[in-house]
N, CA, C and O of each residue as an XYZ file, in Angstrom:
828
protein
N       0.882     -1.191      0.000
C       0.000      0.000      0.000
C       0.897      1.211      0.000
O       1.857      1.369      0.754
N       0.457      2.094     -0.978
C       1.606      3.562     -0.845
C       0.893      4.588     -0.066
O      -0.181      4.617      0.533
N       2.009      5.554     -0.310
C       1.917      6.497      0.841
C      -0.026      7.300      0.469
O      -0.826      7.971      1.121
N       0.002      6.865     -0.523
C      -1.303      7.878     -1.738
C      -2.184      7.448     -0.934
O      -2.790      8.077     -0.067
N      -2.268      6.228     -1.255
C      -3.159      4.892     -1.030
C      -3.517      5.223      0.840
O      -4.687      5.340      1.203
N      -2.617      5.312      1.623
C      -2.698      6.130      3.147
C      -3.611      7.027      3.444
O      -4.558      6.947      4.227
N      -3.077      8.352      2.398
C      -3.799      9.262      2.829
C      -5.763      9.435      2.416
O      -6.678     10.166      2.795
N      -5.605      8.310      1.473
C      -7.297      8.476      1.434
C      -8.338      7.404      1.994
O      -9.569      7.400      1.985
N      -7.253      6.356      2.561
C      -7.891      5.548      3.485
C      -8.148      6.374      4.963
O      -9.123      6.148      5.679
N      -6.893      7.554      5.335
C      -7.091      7.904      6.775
C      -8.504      8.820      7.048
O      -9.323      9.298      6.263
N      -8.429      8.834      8.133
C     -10.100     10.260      8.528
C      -9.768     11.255      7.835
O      -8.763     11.924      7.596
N     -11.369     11.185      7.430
C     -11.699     12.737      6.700
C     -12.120     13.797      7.853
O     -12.940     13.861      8.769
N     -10.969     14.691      7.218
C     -11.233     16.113      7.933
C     -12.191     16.597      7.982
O     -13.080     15.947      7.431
N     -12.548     17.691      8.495
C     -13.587     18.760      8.499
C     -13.666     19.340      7.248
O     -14.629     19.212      6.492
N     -12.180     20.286      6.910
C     -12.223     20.638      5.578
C     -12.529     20.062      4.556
O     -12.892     20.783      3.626
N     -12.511     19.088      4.415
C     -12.901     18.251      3.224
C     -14.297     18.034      3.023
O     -14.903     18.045      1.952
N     -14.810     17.804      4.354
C     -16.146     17.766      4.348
C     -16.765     18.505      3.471
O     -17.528     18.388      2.512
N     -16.011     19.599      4.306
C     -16.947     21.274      3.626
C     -16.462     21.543      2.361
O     -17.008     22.408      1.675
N     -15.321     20.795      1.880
C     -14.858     21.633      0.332
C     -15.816     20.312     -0.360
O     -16.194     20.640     -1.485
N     -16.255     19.024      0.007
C     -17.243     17.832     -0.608
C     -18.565     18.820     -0.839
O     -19.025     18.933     -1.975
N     -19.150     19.523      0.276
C     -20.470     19.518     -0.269
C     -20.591     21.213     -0.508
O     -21.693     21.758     -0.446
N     -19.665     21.784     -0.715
C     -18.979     23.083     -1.995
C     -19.297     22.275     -3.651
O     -19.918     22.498     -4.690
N     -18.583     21.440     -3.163
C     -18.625     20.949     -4.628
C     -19.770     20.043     -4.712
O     -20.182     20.181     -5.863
N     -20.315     19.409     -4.260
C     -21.708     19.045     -4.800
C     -22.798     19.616     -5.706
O     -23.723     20.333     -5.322
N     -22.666     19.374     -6.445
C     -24.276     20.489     -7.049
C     -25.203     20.045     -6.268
O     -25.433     18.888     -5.915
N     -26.081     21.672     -5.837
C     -27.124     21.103     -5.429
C     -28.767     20.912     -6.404
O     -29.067     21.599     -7.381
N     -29.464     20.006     -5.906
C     -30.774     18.952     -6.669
C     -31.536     20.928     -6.899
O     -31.798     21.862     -6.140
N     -31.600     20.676     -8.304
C     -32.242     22.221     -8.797
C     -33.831     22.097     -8.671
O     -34.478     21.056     -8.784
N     -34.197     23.052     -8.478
C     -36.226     23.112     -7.526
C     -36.305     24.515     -8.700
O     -35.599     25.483     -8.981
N     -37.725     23.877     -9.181
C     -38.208     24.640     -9.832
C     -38.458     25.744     -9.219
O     -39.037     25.557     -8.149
N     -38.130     27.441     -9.620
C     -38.350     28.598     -8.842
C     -39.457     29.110     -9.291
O     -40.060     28.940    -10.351
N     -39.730     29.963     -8.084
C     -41.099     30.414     -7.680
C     -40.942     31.372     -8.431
O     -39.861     31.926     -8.230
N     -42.024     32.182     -9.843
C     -41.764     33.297    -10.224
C     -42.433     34.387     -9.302
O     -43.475     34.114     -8.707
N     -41.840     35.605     -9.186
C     -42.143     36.616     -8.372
C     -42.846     37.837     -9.478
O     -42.649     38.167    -10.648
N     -43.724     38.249     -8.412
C     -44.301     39.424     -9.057
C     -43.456     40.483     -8.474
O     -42.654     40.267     -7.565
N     -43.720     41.996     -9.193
C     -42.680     43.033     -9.015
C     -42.583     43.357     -7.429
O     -41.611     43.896     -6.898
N     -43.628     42.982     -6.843
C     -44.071     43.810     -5.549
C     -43.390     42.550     -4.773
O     -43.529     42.545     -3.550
N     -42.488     41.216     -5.526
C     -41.846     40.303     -4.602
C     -42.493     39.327     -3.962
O     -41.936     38.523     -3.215
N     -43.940     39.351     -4.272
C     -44.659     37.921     -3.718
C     -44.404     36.792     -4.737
O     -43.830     37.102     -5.781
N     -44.714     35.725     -4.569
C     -44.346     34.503     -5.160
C     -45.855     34.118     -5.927
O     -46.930     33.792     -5.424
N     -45.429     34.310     -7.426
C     -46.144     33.832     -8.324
C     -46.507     32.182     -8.438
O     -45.634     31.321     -8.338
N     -47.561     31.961     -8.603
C     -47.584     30.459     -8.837
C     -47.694     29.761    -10.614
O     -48.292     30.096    -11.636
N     -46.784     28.685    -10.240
C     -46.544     29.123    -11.747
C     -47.502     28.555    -12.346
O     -48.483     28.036    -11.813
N     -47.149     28.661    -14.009
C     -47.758     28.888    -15.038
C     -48.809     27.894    -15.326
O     -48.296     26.889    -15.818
N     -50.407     27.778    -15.172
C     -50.749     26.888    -15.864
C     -51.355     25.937    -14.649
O     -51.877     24.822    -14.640
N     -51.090     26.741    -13.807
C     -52.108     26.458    -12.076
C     -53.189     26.088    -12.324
O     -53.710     24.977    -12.421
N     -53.709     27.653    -12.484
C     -55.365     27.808    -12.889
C     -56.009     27.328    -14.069
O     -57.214     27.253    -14.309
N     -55.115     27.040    -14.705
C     -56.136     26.386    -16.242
C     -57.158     25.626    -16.127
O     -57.301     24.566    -15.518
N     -58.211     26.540    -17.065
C     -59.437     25.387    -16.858
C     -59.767     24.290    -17.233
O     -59.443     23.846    -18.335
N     -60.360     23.760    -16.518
C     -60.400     22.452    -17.466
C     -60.930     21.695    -18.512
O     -62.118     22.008    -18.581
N     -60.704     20.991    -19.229
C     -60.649     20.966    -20.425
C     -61.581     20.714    -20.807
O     -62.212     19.934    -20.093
N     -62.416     21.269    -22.399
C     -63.482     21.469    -22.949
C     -64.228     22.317    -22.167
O     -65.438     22.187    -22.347
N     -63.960     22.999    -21.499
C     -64.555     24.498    -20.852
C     -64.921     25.155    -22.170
O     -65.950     25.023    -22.833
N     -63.746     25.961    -22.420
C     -64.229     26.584    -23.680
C     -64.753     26.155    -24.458
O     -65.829     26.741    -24.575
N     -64.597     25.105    -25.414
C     -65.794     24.388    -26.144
C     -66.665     24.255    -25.930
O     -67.136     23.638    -26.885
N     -67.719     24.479    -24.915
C     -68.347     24.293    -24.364
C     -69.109     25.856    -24.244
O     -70.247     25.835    -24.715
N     -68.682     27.186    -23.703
C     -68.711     28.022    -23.839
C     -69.042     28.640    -25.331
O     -69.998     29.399    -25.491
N     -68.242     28.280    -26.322
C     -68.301     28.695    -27.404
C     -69.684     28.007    -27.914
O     -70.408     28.811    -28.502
N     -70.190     26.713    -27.815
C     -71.298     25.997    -28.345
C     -72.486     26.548    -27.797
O     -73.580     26.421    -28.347
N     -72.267     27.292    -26.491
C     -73.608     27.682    -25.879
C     -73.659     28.895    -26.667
O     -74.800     29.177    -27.034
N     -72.371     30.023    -27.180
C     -73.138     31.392    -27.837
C     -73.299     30.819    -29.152
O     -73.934     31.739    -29.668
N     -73.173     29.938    -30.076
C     -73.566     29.685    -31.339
C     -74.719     29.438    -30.845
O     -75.501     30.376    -30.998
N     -75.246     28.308    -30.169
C     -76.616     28.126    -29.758
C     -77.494     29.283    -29.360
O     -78.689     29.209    -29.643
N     -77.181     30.001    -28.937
C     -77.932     31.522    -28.066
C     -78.297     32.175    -30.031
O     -79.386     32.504    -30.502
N     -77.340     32.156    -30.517
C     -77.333     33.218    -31.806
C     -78.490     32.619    -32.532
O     -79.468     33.287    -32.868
N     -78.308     30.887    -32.847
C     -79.142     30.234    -33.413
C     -80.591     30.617    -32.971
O     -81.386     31.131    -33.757
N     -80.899     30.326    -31.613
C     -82.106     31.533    -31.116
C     -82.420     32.323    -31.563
O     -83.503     32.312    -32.147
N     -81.530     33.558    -31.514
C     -82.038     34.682    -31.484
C     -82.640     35.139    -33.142
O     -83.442     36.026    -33.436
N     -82.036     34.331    -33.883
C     -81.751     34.134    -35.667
C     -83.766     33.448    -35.788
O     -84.855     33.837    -36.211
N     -83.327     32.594    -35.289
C     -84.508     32.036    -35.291
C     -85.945     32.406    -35.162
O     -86.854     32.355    -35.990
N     -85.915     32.966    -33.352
C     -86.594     34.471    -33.229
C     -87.167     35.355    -33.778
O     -88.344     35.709    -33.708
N     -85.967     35.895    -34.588
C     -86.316     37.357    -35.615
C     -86.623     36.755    -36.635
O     -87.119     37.560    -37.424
N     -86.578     35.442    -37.168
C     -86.957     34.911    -38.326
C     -88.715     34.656    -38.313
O     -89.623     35.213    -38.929
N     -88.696     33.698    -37.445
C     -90.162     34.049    -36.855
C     -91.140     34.912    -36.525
O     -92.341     34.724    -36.720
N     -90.679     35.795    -36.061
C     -91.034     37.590    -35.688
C     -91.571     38.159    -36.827
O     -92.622     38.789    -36.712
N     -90.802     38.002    -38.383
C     -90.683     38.258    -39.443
C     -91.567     37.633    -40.562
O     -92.113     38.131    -41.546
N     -91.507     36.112    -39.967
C     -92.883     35.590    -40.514
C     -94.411     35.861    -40.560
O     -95.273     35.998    -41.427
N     -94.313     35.876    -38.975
C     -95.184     36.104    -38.473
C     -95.830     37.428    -39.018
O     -96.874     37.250    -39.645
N     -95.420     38.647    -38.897
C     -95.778     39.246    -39.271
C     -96.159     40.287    -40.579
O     -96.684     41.393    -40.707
N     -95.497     39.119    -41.570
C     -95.878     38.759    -43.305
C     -97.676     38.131    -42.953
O     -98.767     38.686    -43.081
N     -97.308     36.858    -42.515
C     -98.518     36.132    -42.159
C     -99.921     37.081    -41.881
O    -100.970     36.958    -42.513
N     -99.688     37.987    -40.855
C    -100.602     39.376    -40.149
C    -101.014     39.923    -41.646
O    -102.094     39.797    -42.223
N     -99.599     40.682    -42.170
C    -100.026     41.463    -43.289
C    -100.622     40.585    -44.933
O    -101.118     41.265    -45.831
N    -100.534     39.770    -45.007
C    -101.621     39.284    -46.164
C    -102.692     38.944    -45.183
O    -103.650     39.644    -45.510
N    -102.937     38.397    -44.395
C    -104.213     37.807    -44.191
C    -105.165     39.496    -44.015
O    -106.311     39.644    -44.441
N    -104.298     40.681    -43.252
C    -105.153     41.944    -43.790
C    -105.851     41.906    -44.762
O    -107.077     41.795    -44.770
N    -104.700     42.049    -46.229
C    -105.090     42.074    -47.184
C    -106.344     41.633    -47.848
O    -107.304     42.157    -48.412
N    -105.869     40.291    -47.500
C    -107.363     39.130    -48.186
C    -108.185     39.579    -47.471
O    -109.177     39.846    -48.148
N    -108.378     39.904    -46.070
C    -109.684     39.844    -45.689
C    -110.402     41.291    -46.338
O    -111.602     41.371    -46.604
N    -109.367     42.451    -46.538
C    -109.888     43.349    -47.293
C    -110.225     43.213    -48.722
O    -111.224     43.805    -49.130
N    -109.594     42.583    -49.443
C    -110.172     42.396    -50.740
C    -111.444     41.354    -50.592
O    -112.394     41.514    -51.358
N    -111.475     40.352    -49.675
C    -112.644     39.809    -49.891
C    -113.865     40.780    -49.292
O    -115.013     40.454    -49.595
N    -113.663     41.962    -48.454
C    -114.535     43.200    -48.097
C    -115.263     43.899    -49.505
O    -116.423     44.184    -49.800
N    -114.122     43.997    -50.106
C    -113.658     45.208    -51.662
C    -114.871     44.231    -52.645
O    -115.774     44.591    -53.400
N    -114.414     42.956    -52.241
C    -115.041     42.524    -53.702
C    -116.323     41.796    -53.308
O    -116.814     41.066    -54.169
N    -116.920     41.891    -52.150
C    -118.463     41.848    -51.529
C    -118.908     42.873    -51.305
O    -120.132     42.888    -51.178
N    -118.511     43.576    -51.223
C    -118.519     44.994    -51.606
C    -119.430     45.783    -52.761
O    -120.372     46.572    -52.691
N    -118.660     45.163    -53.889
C    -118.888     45.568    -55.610
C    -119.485     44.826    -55.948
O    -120.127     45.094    -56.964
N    -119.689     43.243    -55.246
C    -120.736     42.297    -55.611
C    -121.904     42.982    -55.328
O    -122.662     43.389    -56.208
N    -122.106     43.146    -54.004
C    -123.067     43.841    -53.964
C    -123.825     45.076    -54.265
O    -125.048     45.213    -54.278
N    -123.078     45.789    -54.460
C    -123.319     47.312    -55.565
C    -123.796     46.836    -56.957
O    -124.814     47.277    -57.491
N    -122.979     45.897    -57.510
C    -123.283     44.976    -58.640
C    -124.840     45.069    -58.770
O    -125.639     45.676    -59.484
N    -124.879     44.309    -57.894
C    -126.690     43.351    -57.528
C    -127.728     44.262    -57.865
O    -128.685     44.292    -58.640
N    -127.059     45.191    -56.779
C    -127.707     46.416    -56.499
C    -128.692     47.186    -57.684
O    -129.861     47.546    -57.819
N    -127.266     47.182    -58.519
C    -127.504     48.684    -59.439
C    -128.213     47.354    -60.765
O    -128.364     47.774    -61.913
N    -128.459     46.348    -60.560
C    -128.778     45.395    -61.699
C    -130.211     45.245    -61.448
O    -131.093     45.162    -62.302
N    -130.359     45.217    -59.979
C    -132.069     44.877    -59.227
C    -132.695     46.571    -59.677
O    -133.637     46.783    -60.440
N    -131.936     47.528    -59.022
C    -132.451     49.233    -59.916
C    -132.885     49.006    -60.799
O    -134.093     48.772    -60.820
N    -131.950     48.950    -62.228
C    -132.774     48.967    -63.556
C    -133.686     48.280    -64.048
O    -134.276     48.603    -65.079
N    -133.957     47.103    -63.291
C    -134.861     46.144    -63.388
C    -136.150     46.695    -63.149
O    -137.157     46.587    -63.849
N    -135.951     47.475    -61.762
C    -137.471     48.123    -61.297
C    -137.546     49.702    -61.559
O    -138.361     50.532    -61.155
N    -136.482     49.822    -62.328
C    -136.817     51.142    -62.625
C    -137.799     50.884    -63.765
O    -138.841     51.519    -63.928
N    -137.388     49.951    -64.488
C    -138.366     50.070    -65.775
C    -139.543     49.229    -65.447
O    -140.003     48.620    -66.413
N    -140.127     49.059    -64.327
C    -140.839     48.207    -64.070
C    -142.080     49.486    -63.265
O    -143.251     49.316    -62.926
N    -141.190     50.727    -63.182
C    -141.924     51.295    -62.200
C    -143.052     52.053    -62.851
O    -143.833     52.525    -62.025
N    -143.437     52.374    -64.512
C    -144.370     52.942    -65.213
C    -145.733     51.891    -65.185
O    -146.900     52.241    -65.364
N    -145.191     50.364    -64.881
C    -146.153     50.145    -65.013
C    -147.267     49.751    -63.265
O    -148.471     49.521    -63.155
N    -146.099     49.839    -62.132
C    -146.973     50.488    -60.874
C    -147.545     51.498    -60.941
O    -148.544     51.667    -60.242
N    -147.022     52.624    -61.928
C    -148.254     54.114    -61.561
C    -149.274     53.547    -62.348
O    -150.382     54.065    -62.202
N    -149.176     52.554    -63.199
C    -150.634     52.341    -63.886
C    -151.566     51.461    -63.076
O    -152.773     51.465    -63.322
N    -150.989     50.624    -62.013
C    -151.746     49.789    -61.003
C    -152.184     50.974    -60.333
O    -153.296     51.288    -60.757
N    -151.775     51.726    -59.493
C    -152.024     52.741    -58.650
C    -153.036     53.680    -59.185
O    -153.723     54.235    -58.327
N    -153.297     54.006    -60.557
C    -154.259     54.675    -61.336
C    -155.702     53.836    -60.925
O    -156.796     54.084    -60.420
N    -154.947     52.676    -61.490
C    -156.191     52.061    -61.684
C    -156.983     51.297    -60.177
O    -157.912     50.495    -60.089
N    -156.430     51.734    -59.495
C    -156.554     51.533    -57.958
C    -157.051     52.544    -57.288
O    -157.785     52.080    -56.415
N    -157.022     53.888    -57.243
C    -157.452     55.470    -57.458
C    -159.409     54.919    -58.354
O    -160.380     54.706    -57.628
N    -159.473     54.837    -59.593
C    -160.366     54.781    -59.794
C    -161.575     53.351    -59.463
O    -162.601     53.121    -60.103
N    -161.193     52.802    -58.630
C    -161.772     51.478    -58.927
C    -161.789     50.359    -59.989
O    -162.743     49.612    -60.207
N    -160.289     50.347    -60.781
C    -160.281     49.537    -62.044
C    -159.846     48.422    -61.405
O    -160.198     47.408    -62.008
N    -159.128     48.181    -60.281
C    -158.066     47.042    -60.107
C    -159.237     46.277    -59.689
O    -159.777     46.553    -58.618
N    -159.800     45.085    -60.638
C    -161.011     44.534    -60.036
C    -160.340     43.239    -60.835
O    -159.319     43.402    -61.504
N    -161.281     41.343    -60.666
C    -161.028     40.735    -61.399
C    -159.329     40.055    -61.611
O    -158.485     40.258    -60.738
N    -159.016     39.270    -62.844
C    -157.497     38.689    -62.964
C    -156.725     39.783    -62.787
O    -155.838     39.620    -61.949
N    -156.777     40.935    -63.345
C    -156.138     42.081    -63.222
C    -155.351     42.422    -61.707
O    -154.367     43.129    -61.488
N    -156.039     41.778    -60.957
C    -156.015     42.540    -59.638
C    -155.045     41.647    -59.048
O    -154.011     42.143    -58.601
N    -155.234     40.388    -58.983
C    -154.368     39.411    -59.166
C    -153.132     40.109    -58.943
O    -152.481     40.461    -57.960
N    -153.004     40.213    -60.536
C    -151.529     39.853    -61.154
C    -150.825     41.403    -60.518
O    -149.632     41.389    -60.214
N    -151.457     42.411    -60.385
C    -151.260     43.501    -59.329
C    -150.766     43.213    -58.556
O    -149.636     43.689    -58.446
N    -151.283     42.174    -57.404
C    -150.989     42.090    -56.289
C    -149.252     41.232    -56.296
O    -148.106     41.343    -55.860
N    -150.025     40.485    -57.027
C    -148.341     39.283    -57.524
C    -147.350     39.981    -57.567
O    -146.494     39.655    -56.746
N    -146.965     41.329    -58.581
C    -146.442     41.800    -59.136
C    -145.619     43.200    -57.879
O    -144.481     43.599    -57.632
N    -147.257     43.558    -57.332
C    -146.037     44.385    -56.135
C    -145.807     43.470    -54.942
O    -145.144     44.078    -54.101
N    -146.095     42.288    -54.573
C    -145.834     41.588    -53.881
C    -144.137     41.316    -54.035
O    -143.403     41.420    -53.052
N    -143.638     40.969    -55.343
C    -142.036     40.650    -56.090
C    -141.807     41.672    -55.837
O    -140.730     41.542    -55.255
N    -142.142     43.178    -55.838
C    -140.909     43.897    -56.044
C    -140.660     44.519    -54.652
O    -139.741     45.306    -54.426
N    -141.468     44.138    -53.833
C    -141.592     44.377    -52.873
C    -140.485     43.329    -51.608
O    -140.019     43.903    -50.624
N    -140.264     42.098    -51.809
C    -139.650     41.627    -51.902
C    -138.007     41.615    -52.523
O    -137.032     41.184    -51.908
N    -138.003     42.061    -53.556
C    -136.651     42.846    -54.169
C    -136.266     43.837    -53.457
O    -135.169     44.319    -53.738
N    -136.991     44.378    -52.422
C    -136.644     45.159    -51.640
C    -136.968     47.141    -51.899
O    -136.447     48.112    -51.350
N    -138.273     47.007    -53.204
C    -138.548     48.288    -53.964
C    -139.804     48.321    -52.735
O    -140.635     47.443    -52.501
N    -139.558     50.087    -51.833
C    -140.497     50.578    -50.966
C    -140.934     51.878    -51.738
O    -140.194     52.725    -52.238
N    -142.298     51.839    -51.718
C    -142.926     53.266    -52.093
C    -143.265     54.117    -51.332
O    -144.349     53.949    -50.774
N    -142.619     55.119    -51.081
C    -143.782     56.460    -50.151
C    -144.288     57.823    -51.200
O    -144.274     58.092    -52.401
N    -144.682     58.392    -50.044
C    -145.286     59.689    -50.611
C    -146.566     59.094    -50.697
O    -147.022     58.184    -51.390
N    -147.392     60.399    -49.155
C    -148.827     60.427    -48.781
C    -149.417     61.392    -48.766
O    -148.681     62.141    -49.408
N    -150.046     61.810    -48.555
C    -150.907     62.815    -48.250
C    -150.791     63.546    -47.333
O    -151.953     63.730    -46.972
N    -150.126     64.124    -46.669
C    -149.761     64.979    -45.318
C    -148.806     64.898    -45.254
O    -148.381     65.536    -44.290
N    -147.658     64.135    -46.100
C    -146.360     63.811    -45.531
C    -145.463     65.194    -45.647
O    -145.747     65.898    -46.616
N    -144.447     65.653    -44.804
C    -144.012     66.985    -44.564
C    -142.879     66.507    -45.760
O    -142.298     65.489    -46.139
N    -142.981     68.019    -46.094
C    -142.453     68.236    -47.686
C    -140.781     67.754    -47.284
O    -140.309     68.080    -46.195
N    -140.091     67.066    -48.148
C    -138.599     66.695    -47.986
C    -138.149     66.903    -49.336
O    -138.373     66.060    -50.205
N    -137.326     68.323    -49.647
C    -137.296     68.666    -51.179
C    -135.671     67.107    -51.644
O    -135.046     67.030    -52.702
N    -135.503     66.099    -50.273
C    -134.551     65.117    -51.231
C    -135.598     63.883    -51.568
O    -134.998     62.830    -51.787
N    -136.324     63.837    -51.613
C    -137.112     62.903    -51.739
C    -138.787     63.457    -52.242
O    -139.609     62.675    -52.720
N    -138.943     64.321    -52.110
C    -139.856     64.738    -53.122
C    -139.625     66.348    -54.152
O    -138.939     67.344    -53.923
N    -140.677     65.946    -55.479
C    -140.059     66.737    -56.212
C    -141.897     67.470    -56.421
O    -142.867     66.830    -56.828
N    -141.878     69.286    -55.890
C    -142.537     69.813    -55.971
C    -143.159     70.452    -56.838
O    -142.716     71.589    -57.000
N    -144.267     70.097    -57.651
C    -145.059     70.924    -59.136
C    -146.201     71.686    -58.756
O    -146.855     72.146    -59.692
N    -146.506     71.874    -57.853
C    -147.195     72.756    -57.085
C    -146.883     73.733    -55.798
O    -146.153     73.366    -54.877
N    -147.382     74.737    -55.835
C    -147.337     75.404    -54.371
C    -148.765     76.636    -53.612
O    -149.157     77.802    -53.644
N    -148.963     75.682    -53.182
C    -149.485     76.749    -52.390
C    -149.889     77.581    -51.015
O    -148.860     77.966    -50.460
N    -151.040     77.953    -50.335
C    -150.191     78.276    -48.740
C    -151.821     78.460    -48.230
O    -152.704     79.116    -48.783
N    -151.880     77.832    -47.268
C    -152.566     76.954    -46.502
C    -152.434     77.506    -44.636
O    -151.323     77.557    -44.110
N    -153.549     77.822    -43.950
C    -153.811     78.038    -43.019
C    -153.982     76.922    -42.182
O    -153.903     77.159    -40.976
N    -154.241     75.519    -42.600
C    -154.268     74.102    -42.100
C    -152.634     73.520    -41.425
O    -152.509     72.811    -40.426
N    -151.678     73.975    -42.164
C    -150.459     73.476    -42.341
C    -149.296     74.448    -40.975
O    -149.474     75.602    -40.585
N    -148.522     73.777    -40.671
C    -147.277     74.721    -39.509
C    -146.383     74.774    -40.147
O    -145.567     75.659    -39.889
N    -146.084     73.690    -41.468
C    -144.642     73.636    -41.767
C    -144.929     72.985    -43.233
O    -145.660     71.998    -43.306
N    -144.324     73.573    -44.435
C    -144.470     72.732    -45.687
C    -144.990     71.104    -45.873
O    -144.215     70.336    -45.302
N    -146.054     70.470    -46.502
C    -146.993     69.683    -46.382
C    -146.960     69.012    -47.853
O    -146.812     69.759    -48.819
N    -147.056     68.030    -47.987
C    -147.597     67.453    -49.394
C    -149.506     67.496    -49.232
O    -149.999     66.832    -48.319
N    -150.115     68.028    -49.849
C    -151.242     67.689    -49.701
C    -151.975     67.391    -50.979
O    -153.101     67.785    -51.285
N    -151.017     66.500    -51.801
C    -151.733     65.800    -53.008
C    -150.261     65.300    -53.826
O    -149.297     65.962    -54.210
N    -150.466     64.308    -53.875
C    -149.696     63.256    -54.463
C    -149.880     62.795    -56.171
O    -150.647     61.889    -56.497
N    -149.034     63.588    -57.190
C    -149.366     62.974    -58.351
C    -148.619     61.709    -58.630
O    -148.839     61.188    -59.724
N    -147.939     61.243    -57.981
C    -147.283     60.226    -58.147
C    -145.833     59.303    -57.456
O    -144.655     59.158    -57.784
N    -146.594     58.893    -56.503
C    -145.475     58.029    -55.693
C    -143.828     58.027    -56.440
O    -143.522     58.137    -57.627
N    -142.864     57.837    -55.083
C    -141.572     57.734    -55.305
C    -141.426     56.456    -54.538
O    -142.150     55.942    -53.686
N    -140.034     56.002    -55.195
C    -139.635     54.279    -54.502
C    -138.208     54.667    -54.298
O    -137.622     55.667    -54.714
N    -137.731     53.593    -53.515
C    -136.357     53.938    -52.631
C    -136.023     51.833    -52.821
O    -136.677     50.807    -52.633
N    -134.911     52.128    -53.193
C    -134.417     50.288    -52.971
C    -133.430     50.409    -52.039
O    -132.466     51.112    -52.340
N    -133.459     49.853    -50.921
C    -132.262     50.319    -49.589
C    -132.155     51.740    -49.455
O    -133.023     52.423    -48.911
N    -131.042     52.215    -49.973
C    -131.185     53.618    -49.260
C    -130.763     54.347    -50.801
O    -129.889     55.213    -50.809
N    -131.121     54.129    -51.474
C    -130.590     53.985    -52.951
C    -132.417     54.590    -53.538
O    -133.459     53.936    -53.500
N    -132.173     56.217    -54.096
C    -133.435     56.788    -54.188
C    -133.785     56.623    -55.753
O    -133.175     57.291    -56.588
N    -134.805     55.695    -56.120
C    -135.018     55.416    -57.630
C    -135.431     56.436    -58.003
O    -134.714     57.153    -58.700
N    -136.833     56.852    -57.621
C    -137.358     58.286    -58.320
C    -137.842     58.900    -57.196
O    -138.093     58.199    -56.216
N    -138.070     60.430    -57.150
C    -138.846     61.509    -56.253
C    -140.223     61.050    -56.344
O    -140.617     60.168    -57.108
N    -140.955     61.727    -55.485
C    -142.618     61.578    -55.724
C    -142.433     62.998    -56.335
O    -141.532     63.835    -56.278
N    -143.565     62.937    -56.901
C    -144.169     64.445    -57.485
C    -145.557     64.370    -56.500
O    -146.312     63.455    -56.170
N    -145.469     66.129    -56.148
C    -146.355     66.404    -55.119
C    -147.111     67.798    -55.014
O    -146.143     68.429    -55.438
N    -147.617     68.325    -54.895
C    -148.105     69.679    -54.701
C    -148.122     70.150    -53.039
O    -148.864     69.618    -52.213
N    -147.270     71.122    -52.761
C    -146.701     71.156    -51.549
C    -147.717     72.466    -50.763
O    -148.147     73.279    -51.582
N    -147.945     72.613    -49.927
C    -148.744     73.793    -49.238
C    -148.089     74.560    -48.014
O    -147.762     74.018    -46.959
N    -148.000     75.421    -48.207
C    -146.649     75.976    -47.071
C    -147.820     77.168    -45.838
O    -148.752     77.913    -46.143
N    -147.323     76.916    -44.741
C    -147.774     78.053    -43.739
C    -148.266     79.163    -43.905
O    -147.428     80.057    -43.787
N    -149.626     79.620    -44.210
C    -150.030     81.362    -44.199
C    -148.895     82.375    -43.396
O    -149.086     83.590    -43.336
């Protein structure tokens, strides 16, 4: 054994000790990052959320949008839907409407020309002619138009109305308070509110 061989078999010093664990590296520890103010950051990737968070997040606002898309799409329908069914129900107004004006003004000329031959019933009703088949077919006849909805006025006392009667006489009367028909040459007819002809009348007005 040499002298070498001696000195590293004999006791270890103190110094050696301390120049051994000098030279040791020491086991490296991940460091704490610090914020400026010197507290100890925790590191990176602590807090991360966990996973499919965001995916998850993101699927709920596509879904919310899909809503709201949907929504205003509907909203939009809907109120197309409102505005034709207006429509139609007004044109089907418009054109029952003109149907009926139609009717109207078709049932008029019908009894307008029908109406020369009531002043001849009414003549002959005045004198005692309407007697016999005649009388009949009179009755038949204003019975239909009467029914068609053709009303006759103009009476004998009835207070003068220059829209509905048409005056060929005048005269003035101590009997009367207020303009008077007091003789009727010839009835007027009205179909609804629709004035076929005036009566002709001889009117008598207040002394």
């Amino acid at each position: 054994m040499t002298a070498t061989d001696d000195e590293n078999d004999g006791p270890v010093t103190e110094r050696e000790v301390a120049q051994s664990e000098t030279e040791t590296p020491a086991e490296e520890t991940p460091a704490e990052a610090t914020t400026p103010s010197g507290k100890s950051k925790k590191p990176v990737g602590a807090h991360r959320a966990p996973e499919g968070e965001d995916e998850t997040s993101t699927e709920d606002a596509v879904a919310d949008t899909d809503v709201e898309a949907l929504r205003s799409e509907l909203e939009e329908r809907t109120h197309d839907l409102k505005r034709v069914t207006a429509e139609y129900a007004n044109y089907r107004k418009r054109v029952d409407r003109d149907r009926g004006a139609a009717a109207e003004q078709t049932t008029g000329a019908v009894l307008t020309a029908l109406l020369p031959v009531l002043d001849d019933i009414d003549r002959a009703r005045e004198h005692g002619d309407l007697v016999g088949p005649f009388a009949s077919v009179a009755e038949q006849l204003t019975a239909v138009t009467g029914k068609l909805g053709l009303v006759a006025f103009g009476e004998k006392g009835d207070p003068f109305d220059p829209n509905r009667h048409e005056a060929v006489a005048h005269q003035t009367s101590a009997d009367v308070s207020e303009p008077t028909c007091v003789e009727v040459m010839r009835r007027g007819y009205t179909l609804g509110e629709r004035l076929l002809r005036a009566a002709l009348v001889a009117v008598a007005d207040p002394e």
